[in-house]
Steps between C-alpha positions, in 0.01 A plus 500: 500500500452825417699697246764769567621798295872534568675806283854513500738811453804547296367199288729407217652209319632370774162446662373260280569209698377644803127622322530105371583398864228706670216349241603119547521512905452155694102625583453520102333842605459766223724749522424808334836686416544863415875640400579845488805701435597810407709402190259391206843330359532293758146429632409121498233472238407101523365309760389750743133601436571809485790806445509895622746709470567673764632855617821474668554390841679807565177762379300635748167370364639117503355383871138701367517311117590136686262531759211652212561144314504258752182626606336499155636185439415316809877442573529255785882467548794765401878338421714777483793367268697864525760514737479864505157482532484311805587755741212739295220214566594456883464885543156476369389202588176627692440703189486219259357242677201742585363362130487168670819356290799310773828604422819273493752758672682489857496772719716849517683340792615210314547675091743785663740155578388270253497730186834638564838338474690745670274412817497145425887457484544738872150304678680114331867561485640167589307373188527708279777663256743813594313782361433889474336785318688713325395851285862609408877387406648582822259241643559214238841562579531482858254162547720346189773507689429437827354128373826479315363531132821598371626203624259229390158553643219517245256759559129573306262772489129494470255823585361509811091500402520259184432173444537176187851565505437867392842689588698239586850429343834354632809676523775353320776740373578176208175425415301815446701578181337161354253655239375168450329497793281816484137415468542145519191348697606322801816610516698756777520824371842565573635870611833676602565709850579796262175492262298453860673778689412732191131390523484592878668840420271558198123305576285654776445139643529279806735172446576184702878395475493123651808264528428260195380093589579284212272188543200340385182740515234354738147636609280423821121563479288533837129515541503680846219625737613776708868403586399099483650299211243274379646346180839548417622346141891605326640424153857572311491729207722337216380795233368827545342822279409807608515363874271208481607164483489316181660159539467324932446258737323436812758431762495600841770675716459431822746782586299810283194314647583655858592812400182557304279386819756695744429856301101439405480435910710776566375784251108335505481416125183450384320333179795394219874575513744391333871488628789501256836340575827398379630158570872594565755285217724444717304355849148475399396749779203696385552840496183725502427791267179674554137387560236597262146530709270437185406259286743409244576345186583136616226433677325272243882272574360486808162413422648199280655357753201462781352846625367796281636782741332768276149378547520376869580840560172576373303261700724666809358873441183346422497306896453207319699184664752292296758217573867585551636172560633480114707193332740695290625302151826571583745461195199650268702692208378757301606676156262855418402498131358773279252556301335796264168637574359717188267754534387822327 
C-alpha cells in the first residue's frame, strides 16, 4: 500500500495521540506526519516526522506558505485542527488543493452553521441550551433576567470563535470569590454578573451568555460523507484540561446519537465532527452544545475502541474504500498521561 504524507495544522501537545494514531492504522501503512504551528512553544516536537512553524492563520501570506509546503513536501492529505481556520481552508480550497494535497474541511454552506454557536442554537433549538450574544451590560442584563438568573438559573459565558474551553466560565455570584479556584486545571473558572458586565463595557469582543447545564460532559464523533453518517462512536468525559478530555469512557447515547445524525443530514457535514453535549443531572437528557467540524483531540479514544476516525478519513479523501460496520469496545476507559520531551 502506498504511503501517504498527511500534515496537520495547529499541531500541539495535544496531538500526540492522534500523530501516534495516524502511524499505527489497521492497514499498518506508513504514515508520514508533518505538524506545524505558529507557536514554537507549543509546537509538537516528537513523533511527527517533522515540525514548521507557521505564519498565522490570520496573515495574508498563510494560504500561499501552506500551499508552497505541501507541494514541496509531497503532502497528500491536510487536517486542519484550527477551528478558526476552518472557514479560511474552505474559502480556498481550489487554491490549495491545486498542489495536489486533499483537504479535510466542509463546505462554506455547512462552516457558516457548523462553526458558529449562535447559528447552531437558532437552526437546533429544541436541543440545545437558551442562549445569546451579548457585547454590552445592558444586554447581560436583560437575557439574565428574562431566564430568571436572579432567581436561580445558572448562566456561563464562552466567546463566540474559541475553542478547548478557551473563554468559558460559570456564573456564580458565591463561587467566583473562591481564589482557590483560579488556575486550577480542570476546574470551572467561576465569574460574577458584575465582573462580566464590566468586561462587555470595557473588551471590544463578541460573547455567548448560555443558560448553564450541570451534568456529565459527553462527546459524539462522526465520520460523515456529505450529510451521511457512516460511523458514529460517543464517550463521557470524567476529567478535562484545556478542553480535551483527560479521564472517559466509551458509552453510547442513543439520544445524542440522533441528534448528531439529524444535524450532519441536515447541515451536510462532511469528513470528522465532533458534537459536544451535556448529559442533564437531573433527567439524563442530552443537551447539545456545539459541533466542532475537524478533527479533534479524542480521536485516538476512538481509535481504541474499534475505528481510527482520523485515518479513515484519509483513505475517504484519498477514494479509497473502507468498512464502516465497526464493533465498538464499549465500556473502554481511558486516563491521558504526560510525559517530557527535551530538546535544544
Amino acid at each position: 500500500m502506498k504511503a501517504v504524507k498527511v500534515l496537520i495544522t495547529g499541531c500541539g501537545r495535544h496531538s500526540k495521540t492522534l500523530v501516534k494514531s495516524l502511524k499505527n492504522n489497521i492497514d499498518r501503512r506508513e504514515v508520514y506526519v508533518i505538524g506545524i504551528n505558529n507557536n514554537a512553544a507549543n509546537i509538537l516536537r516528537s513523533d511527527v516526522d517533522k515540525y514548521i512553524i507557521a505564519p498565522g492563520i490570520h496573515e495574508t501570506r498563510y494560504i500561499d506558505w501552506l500551499l508552497d509546503i505541501c507541494t514541496r513536501e509531497g503532502v497528500d492529505i491536510i487536517l486542519p485542527y484550527i477551528t478558526a481556520e476552518l472557514p479560511i481552508a474552505a474559502k480556498n480550497l481550489e487554491k490549495l488543493e491545486s498542489g495536489g494535497a486533499k483537504v479535510s474541511v466542509a463546505s462554506e454552506k455547512t462552516l457558516r452553521i457548523a462553526n458558529d454557536k449562535i447559528k447552531m442554537a437558532e437552526r437546533f433549538p429544541e436541543y440545545m441550551p437558551l442562549q445569546t450574544e451579548v457585547c454590552s451590560s445592558e444586554e447581560i442584563r436583560i437575557f439574565a433576567k428574562s431566564v430568571g438568573y436572579y432567581t436561580g438559573t445558572p448562566l456561563c459565558c464562552k466567546l463566540t470563535d474559541s475553542c478547548g474551553g478557551t473563554g468559558f466560565a460559570v456564573l456564580d455570584e458565591k463561587r467566583y470569590l473562591d481564589i482557590a479556584s483560579f488556575n486550577k486545571i480542570g476546574v470551572n473558572r467561576y465569574i460574577g454578573i458584575e465582573q462580566l458586565c464590566e468586561i462587555a463595557d470595557k473588551v471590544n469582543t463578541r460573547m455567548i451568555l448560555q443558560e448553564y447545564v450541570p451534568g456529565t460532559d459527553y462527546s459524539v464523533c462522526v465520520l460523515a460523507d456529505h450529510g451521511e453518517v457512516k460511523i458514529i462512536c460517543g464517550f463521557a468525559g470524567y476529567s478535562m484540561e484545556y478542553g480535551a478530555v483527560t479521564s472517559g469512557e466509551i458509552i453510547k447515547n442513543d439520544e445524542a446519537y440522533e441528534i448528531a445524525e439529524r444535524v450532519t443530514r441536515e447541515i451536510e457535514l462532511d469528513g470528522n465532527a465532533c458534537f459536544d453535549f451535556i448529559i442533564r443531572k437531573n433527567d439524563g437528557k442530552a443537551i447539545l452544545l456545539e459541533c466542532n467540524p475537524r478533527i479533534s483531540a479524542s480521536l485516538p479514544f476512538i481509535a481504541e475502541a474499534g475505528a481510527d476516525l482520523a485515518y479513515l478519513r484519509c483513505k475517504q479523501l484519498l477514494g479509497e474504500p473502507f468498512d464502516a460496520d465497526m464493533d465498538f469496545q464499549y465500556g473502554l476507559k481511558m486516563v491521558k498521561y504526560y510525559e517530557s520531551h527535551y530538546y535544544r
